[in-house]
N, C-alpha and C positions, 0 to 999 in steps of 0.2 A: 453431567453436572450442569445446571441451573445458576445461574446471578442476574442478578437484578442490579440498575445503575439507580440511584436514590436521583433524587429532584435534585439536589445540590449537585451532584455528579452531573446529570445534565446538565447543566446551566456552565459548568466550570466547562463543559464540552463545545458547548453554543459559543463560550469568549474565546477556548484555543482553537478552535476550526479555522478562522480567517487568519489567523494569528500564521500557524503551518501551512496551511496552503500558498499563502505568501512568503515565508521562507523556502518551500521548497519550489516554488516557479524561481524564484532568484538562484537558487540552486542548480538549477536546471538550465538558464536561458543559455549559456553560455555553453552549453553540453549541446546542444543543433536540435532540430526535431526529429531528423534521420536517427540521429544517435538514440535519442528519446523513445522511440518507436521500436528497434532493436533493441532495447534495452528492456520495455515492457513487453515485446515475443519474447526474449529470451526467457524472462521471469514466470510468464505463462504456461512454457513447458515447461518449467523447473517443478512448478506447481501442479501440471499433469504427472510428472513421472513420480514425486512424493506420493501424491493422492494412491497412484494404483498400485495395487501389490505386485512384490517382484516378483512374476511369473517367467526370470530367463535360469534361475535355479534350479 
């Protein structure tokens, strides 16, 4: 499956970008960068082991 974002959809994308990236550093600051690091490893395998077929079946 194929989508396309329209010109209005990007633009509405261009104003929330700054917008979240800023709520989510404010989110985060108080979570450590230790934490922050572990927490993006974590999510990276999470995201390997979905991707690959379960071959322990």
């Amino acid at each position: 499956m194929q989508g396309q974002i329209t010109p209005a959809g990007e633009q509405l994308c261009d104003r929330l970008n700054p917008v979240l990236e800023e709520l989510h550093r404010k989110q985060f600051e108080r979570f450590g960068e230790q934490n922050t690091q572990q927490l993006i490893t974590l999510l990276e395998q999470l995201r390997t082991v979905i991707k690959e077929p379960d071959d322990a079946k």
